[in-house]
N, C-alpha and C positions, 0 to 999 in steps of 0.2 A: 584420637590419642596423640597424633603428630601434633597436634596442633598445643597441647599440653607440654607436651616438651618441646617447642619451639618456645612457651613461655617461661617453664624453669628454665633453659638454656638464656633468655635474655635477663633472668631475674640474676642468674650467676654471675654474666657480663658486666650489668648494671654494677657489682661490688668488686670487679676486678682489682685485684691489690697493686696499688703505685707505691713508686718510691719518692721518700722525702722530696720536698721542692727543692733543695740544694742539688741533688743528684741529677735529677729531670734535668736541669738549667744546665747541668756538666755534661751528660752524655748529649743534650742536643749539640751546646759547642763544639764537643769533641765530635762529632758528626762533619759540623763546618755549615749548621743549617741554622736559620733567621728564623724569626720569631714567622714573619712573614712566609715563610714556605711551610711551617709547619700546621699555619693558621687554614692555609689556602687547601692544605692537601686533608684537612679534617673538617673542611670546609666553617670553620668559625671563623671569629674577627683576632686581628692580632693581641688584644686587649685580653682577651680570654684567655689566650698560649698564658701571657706574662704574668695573668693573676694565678694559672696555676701554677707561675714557677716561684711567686711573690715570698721571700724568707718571712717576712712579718706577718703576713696575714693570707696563706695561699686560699684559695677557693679550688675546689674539687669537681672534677666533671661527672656529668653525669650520660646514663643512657647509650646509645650507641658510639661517643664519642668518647666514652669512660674504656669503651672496649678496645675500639682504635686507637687511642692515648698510650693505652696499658699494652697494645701488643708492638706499636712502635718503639717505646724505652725497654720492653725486653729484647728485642733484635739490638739494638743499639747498645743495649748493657752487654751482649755477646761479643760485639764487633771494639765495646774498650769497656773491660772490667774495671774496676775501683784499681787505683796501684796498691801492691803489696804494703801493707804498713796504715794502710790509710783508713778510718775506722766508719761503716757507713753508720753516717748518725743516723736520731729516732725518726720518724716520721714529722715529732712536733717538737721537733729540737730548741727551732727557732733560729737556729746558727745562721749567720749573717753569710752570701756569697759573696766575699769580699775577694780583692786579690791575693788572699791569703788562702784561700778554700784550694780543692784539690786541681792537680794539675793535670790538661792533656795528655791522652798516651805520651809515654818517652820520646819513644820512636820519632812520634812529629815534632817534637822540639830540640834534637840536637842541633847541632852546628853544621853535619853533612847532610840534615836532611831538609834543612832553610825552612819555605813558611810555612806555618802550621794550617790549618782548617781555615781557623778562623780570620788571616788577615782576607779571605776570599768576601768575606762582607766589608773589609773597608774600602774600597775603594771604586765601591758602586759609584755610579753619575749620575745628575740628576739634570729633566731638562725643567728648567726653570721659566720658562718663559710663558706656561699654560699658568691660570690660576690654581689646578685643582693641587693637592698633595703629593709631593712625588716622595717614592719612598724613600727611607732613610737606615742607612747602615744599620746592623745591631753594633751594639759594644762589646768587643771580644772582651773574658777574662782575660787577664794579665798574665805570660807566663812565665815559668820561673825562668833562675839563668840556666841560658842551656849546656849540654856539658859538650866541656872542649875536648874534640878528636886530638889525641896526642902523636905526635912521632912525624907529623906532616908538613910539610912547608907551608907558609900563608898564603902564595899562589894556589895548590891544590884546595884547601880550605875554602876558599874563595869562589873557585872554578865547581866545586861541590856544593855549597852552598846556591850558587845560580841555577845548575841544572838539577837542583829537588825544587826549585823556586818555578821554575819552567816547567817542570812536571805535575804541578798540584793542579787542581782544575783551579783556574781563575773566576770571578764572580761576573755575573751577567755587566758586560759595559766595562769593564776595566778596558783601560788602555796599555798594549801589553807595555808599551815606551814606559810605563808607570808601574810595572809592576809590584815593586817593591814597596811601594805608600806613597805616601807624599814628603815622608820627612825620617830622619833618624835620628839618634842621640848616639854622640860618638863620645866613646869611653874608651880608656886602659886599665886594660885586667891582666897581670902577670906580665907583662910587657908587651903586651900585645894590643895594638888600635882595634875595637870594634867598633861594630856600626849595628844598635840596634832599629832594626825596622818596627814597624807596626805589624801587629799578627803575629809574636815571636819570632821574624825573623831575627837572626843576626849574620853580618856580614864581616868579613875579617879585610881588614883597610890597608894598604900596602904605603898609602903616603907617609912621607915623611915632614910634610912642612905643607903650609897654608896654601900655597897655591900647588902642589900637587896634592893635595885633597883636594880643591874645586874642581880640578882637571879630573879627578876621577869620577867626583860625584855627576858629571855631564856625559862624562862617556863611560861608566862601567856599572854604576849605580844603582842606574832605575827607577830614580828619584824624582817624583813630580805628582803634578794633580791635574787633569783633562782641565780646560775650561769652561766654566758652570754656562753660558751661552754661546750661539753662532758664531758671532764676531768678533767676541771676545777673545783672550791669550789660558794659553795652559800656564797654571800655577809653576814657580820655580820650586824647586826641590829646598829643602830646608834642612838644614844642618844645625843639632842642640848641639852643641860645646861643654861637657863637665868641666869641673874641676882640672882629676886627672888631666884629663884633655888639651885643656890652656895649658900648662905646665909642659907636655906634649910639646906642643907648637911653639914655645915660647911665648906664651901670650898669658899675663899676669893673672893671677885667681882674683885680685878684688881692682878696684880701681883707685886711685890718689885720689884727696878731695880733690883736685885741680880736675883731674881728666875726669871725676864724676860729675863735675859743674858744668867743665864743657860737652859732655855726653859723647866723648870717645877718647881716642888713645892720639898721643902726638904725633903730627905728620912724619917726626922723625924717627919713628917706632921701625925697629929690623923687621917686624913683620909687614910694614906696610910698603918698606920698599924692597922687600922679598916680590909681594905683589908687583909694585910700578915694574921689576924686572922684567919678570914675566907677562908684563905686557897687559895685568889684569886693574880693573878702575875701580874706585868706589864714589856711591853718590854723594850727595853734598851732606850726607847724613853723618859722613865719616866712619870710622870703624870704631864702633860704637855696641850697644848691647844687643842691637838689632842691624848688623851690618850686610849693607847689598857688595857683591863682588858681580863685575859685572864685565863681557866685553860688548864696544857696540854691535847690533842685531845684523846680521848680513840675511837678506833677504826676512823671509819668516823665520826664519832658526833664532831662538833666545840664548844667548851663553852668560845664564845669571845664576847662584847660588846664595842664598838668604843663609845666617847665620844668628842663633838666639842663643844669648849668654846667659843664663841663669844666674850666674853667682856674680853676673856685673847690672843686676834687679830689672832684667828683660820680662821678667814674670810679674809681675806686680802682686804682693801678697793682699791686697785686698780684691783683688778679682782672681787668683789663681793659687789663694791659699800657701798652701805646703810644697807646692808641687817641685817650686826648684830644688828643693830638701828628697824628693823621691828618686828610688835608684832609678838606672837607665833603661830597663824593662817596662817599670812604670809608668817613668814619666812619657816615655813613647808613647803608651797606650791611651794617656789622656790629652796628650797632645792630636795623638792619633784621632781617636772619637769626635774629638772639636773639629778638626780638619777634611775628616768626613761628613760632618754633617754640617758644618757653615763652611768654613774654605781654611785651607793654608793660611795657618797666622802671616801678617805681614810687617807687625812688629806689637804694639801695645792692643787692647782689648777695643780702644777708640779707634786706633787707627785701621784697623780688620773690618770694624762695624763700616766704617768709610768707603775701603776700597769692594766689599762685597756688594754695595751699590754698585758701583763701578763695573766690575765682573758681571751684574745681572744684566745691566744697559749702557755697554760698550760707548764711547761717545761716537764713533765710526763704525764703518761698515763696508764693505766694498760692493763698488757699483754694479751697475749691469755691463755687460761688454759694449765700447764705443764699437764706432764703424770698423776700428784698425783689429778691433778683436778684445783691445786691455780692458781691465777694470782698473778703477780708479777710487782712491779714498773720498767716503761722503758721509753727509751727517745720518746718524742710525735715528731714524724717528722713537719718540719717545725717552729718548736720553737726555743727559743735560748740555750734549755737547762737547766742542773741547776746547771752548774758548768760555775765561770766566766772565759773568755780567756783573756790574754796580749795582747794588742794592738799590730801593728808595731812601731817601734823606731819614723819612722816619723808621725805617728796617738797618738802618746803620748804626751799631754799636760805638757808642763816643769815640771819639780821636779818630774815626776814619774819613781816609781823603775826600770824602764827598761834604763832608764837613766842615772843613777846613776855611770854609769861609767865616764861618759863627766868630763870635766873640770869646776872645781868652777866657776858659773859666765859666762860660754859660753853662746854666747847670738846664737841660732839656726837663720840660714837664709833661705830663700826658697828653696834649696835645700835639706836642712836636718829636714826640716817643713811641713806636711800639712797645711794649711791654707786655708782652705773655711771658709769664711763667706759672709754673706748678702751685700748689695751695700751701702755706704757712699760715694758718688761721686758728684760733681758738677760743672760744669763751668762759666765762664762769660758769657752773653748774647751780642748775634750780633749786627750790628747795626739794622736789618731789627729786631728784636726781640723786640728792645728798641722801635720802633715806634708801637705795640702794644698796647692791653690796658692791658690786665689780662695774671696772673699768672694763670691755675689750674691746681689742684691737681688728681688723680685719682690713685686709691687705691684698689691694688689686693685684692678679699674676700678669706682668709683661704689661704695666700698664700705657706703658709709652707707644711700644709693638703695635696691642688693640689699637691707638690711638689713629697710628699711620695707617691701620689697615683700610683698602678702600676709599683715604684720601685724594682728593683732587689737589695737588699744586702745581705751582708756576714751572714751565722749564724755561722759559726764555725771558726776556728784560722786561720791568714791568713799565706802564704807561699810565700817565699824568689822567684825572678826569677829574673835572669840576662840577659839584653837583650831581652825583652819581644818581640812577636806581638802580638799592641794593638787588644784587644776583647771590644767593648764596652758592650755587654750583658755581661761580667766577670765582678763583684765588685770590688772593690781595690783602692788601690793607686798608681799612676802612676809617675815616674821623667822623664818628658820628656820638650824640649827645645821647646814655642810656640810664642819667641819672635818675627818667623817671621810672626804669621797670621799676616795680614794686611786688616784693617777695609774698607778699600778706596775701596776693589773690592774684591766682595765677594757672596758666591752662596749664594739664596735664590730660595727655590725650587731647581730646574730643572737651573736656569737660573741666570749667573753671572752679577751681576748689580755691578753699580760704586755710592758710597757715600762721603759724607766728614766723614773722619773717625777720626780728629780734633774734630767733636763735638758727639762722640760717646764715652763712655767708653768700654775700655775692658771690654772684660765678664771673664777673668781669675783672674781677681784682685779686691776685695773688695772696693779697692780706683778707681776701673779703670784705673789704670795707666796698659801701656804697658809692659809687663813680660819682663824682661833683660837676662836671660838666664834660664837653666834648671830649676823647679820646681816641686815639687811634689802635683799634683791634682786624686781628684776622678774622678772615671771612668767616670758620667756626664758631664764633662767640657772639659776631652780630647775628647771624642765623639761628642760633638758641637765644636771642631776643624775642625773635622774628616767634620762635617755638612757643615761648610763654607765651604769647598774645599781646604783645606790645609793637607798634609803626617804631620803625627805624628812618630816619631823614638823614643818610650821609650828606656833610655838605662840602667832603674832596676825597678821593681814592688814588693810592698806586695797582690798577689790576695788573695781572695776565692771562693776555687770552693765548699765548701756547702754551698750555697744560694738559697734563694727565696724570695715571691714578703710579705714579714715576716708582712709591715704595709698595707694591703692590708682593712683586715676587723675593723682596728684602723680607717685607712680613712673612711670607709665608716659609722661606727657607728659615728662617730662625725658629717661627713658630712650629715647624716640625722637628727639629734639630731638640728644642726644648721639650716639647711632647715623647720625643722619645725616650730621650734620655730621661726622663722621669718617670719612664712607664718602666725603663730598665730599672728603674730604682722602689720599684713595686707601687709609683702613682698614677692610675689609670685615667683614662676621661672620662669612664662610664661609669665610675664610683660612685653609688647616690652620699647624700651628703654624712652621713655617721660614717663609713666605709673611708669616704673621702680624709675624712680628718684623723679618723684612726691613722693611714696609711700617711700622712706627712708627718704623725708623730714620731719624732726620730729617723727623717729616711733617710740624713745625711750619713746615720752611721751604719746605713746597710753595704755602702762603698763610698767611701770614705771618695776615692780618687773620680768617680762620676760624679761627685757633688761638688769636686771642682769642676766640671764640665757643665754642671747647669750655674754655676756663678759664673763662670766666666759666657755663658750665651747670656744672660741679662747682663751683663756687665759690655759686650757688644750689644747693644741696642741702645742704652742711654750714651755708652760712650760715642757711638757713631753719629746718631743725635746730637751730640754735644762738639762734632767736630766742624756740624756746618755752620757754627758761627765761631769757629776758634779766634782766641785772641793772640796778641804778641807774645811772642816767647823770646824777649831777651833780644840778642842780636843786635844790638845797638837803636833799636826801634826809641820814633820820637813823635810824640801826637803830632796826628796829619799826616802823616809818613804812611806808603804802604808797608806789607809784612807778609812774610812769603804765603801764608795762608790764602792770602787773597788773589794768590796767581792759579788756585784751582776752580775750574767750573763747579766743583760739588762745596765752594765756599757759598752757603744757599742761608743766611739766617730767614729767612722768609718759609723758607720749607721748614724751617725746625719750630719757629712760631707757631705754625697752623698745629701743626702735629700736637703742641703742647699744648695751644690751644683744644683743641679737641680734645684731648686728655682730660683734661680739666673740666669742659663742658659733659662729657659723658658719666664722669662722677657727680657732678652735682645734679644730673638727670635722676642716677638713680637714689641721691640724697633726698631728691622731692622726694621720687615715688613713694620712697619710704615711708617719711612723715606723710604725707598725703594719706597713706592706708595704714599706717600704725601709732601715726602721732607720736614719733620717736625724731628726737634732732641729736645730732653728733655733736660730740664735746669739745673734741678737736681733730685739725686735719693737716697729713703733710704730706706730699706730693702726693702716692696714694694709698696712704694708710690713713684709715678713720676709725675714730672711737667713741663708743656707745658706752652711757649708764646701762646695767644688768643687772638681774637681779641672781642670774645663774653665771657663771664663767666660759661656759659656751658660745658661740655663734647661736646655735640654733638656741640659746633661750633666748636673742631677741630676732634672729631673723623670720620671717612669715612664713614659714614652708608648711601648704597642707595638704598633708598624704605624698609627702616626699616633693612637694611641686613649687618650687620657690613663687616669690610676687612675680609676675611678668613685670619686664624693664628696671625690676628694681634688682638687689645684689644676689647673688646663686654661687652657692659656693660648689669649687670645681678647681681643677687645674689648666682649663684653657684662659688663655690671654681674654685677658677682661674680666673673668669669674675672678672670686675672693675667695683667702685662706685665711684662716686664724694666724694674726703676730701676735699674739699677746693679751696676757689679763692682768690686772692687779686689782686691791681691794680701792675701793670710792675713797676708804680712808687713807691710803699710798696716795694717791694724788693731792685730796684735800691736805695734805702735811708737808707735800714737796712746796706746793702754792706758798703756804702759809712761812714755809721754813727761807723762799729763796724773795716773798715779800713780790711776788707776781702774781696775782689772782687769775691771771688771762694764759697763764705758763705752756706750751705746747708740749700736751701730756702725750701726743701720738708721736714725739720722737723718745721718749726712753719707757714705753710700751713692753716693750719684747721682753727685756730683763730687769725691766722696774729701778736700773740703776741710773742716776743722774750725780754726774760727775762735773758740771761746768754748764750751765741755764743757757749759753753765749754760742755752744759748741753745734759743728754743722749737725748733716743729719748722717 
């Protein structure tokens, strides 16, 4: 009989009643517990926690884990009931957890009781120097503004605020020197400076002018971020500037065109030599929308304070949306979540992708102790250094001084050129294409990211060889002649198949067109020569043989940073593929403010990519001439080559496989969005998936770096009538894909 009702007693459990996904996702917050602690302690994967907190589409636990789910949110419902006034929605509401949903207890977010729960997840560390995953912050809700204790001087204020900030329990690895975040957004509300933290705090600011605000944020603040390796530097504390705020400080709300062009404010600006007064520097960057304050370093101690202007277009609205427009609670929060999970902005979304290199592989190190006892600065193995090297002649972007000998006006052809870049190719459509219905689109995730992951490149100067034999594990640059691969019959695997190689592009040529004689490529693209089944005869190379895998822990911090952050946004990685596509339909507007924190992480990855061959910017620059760019050791165009190279080789691998097993060729392709004739509007009416198991090597849709999402459908006849209308039968239909509008044939991507 016991044994009978030990089984109705688990048949009961099995249906124990939850509360909506919204509520679950609040009372965990308001707990101040991770996706991660609650995964661990019910023993699932964290994927699971977030699909049942997922507003679009939750998933429901079952079995013993339905019981323990269900009896943890009723202690927790105990511990912070709904607030009075606040209505709990249906179970299948659908209500989006945006920063608008309900707010933590009171209690923890006024002004005397500083940070709430949840800043205890931002400001986890991670050791980045392992390949495997290190974990990655949750993303606190947003919380409201909190309400101001009245009748008390700004000192008590302040001094209350610290010690509820000092009382909260702190998260595993914060550094207490930090415990405030990494950054704040400093406002005036009723007359009074605050300083919003990340996690709800607020701090109430006693300066009165620009350099006693740095002065404070160094010594009272609590302002900074650990650094992300050994050797490396703790992140400077970061100061957002509102509106109000400039106004505040005497510091203008927009900029003249003049001081916009030059990208700061005039040396002769009251603010600036308020600073010189006080004895504080700024870098060559000037006081600008991203200005460094800074005194030199005495011993290890840094005395530097970053500053991001928003309303002087420090945020760039096409990686960071609306954000300068969000109030100063919010915009913390997204600043915040970026900051925890790739590093403290250090000015634009390129230049962050740049220096978080940097932070992962210190260019130094300190030695072991000499005889006398000291240690002594030395090169950190597997870094790039801290001295910059010359490119090779053919890794040199015109007008640079290695050049400078050529003839005025020489125009370099692919012999005396590297040339990797991304795909710009398209064809005409078949007839059998044209009896179709649909265009779509699909669209590698982080395809630059994949690209670096586990690449081998150069860290040191590269070296002359004549007559090479290709090494595809060597870095370099290769001239060698690949006019003869031929697309039509070609290995795949083990096993040489016959294609039409008419509707295939080249994979050595950005345009796809067929290479006409020798060329100089990176070592990825000779090597998928090498793959098809075709001899490679280099007959000259720049290699380098000191190399390693340098963006190893760059991939993987970004690619967790983005994984998370889109698993907060209800996109899992364990989504089979209907699941998967439901769930990115619309997830921008499940939080509005974390969907600028996944544009702004892909927007760090090509931009940081894109700063290792930056060019001139102005400054009176004259071909031939150096350009301050090139005074960085991470000025690398040879690393950004391979990378892009790779990139590029990895999709047109799974372009073969494709056509190889479905006799399917893409219509057009641009960097890495490709598009297929359909006969349905789906992915999956033409990708191969059977019994949920995509092709091997060929496209899998998913949300990890490399896997493919849907960008887009239109009808066969939307394309046949753009061709037809703009008088280009070859028109690159995978750049106005998404929303089928084409506004200018000329215009980038």
């Amino acid at each position: 009989m016991s044994e009978l009702f030990d089984a109705v007693d688990a048949l009961v459990a099995s249906r124990s009643p939850l509360p909506p996904s919204e509520e679950r996702k609040r009372l965990r917050t308001a707990h101040g517990l991770t996706l991660d602690e609650v995964a661990a302690a019910l023993k699932v994967r964290r994927a699971t926690v977030s699909a049942w907190e997922s507003v679009k589409k939750p998933t429901e636990p079952r079995g013993p884990e339905r019981e323990a789910y269900a009896r943890l949110l009723r202690q927790l419902a105990e511990l912070y009931p709904a607030p009075a006034g606040t209505a709990t929605p249906a179970p299948d509401a659908g209500v989006p957890a945006t920063l608008t949903g309900a707010p933590a207890p009171a209690e923890a977010q006024t002004l005397s009781t500083g940070r709430t729960p949840e800043a205890a997840d931002m400001t986890a560390t991670e050791n980045t120097q392992t390949p495997a995953p290190a974990p990655v912050a949750a993303a606190p809700a947003a919380a409201p503004r909190p309400a101001r204790t009245t009748g008390t001087s700004s000192t008590s204020r302040r001094l209350g605020a610290k010690k509820a900030a000092r009382a909260g329990t702190p998260a595993a690895g914060t550094d207490p020197r930090f415990e405030n975040g990494p950054l704040a957004v400093v406002d005036v509300e009723d007359g009074q400076v605050l300083a919003y933290c990340t996690g709800g705090l607020v701090l109430d600011v006693p300066a009165k002018s620009i350099p006693a605000l740095v002065d404070w944020t160094l010594r009272e603040a609590k302002l900074g971020q650990s650094k992300l390796a050994g050797p490396g530097k703790d992140a400077d504390p970061l100061l957002v500037l509102t509106e109000a705020a400039l106004e505040r400080y005497g510091l203008p709300v927009t900029l003249t065109e003049e001081e916009r062009l030059a990208g700061r404010l005039p040396e002769g600006h009251k603010v600036i030599k308020q600073l010189a007064r006080a004895e504080w520097k700024l870098t060559k960057r000037g006081f600008g929308p991203w200005a460094r304050i800074y005194r030199p370093a005495t011993g290890s101690e840094r005395a530097c304070v970053q500053l991001c202007i928003p309303s002087w277009h420090a945020l760039d609205t096409r990686h960071w949306g609306h954000a300068g427009q969000l109030p100063p609670a919010e915009l913390a929060r997204v600043l915040g979540v970026y900051a925890s999970r790739v590093m403290t902005p250090r000015g634009s979304t390129a230049v962050t992708g740049l220096e978080l290199m940097t932070a992962l592989h210190p260019p130094t190190r300190a030695s072991e102790p000499d005889a006398d006892g000291k240690r002594h600065s030395e090169h950190n193995p597997g870094s790039l250094g801290k001295d910059p090297v010359d490119p090779a002649p053919c890794e040199a972007p015109d007008s640079h001084p290695v050049l400078k000998d050529l003839p005025r006006f020489h125009v370099r052809g692919p012999a005396e050129k590297l040339f990797e870049e991304a795909y710009d190719w398209a064809r005409p459509m078949t007839d059998a294409e044209c009896t179709l219905r649909h265009l779509v689109g699909i669209d590698v995730n982080m395809a630059f990211a994949a690209g670096a992951n586990g690449l081998t490149v150069g860290l040191g100067a590269p070296t002359h060889v004549k007559a090479p034999t290709f090494d595809p594990k060597l870095p370099g640059s290769w001239l060698v002649d690949l006019s003869h691969v031929d697309l039509s019959r070609v290995k795949v695997g083990k096993e040489r198949v016959e294609l039409d190689g008419s509707l295939l592009p080249s994979p050595f040529t950005p345009k796809g067109e067929r290479p006409e004689g020798p060329a100089w490529y990176a070592t990825p693209t000779v090597a998928y020569a090498q793959e098809l089944g075709y001899e490679v005869r280099p007959t000259e190379a720049w290699v380098r043989y000191e190399n390693g895998r340098y963006l190893d822990g760059w991939y993987n911090r970004l690619r967790d940073a983005y994984l998370a952050t889109m698993a907060d946004l209800g996109v899992d990685a364990d989504l089979n593929p209907a699941e998967f596509l439901a769930a990115m339909d619309g997830y921008k507007e499940r939080d509005p403010e974390l969907a600028i924190v996944v544009s702004a992480i892909k927007a760090t990855v090509k931009g940081g990519l894109g700063k290792l061959r930056e060019r001139p910017r102005g400054e009176g620059w004259r071909p031939g001439e150096s350009w301050r760019a090139l005074s960085r050791p991470t000025w690398r165009p040879d690393i950004r080559a391979a990378v892009i190279s790779r990139t590029r080789v990895n999709l047109h691998r799974k372009i073969v496989k494709h056509a190889a097993f479905t006799g399917q060729y893409p219509i057009a392709i641009l960097s890495d969005c490709v598009v297929y004739a359909a006969n349905g509007p789906s992915p999956l009416d033409f990708l191969p998936y059977r019994e949920g198991k995509p092709l091997p090597g060929g496209f899998k849709l998913g949300i990890n770096p490399g896997l493919v999402k849907h960008e887009g459908t239109q009808d066969v006849l939307w394309g046949e009538e753009v061709r037809e209308r703009f008088n280009a039968p070859e028109l690159n239909l995978a750049r106005y894909i998404k929303d089928g509008s084409v506004t200018d044939v000329d215009s980038g991507e």
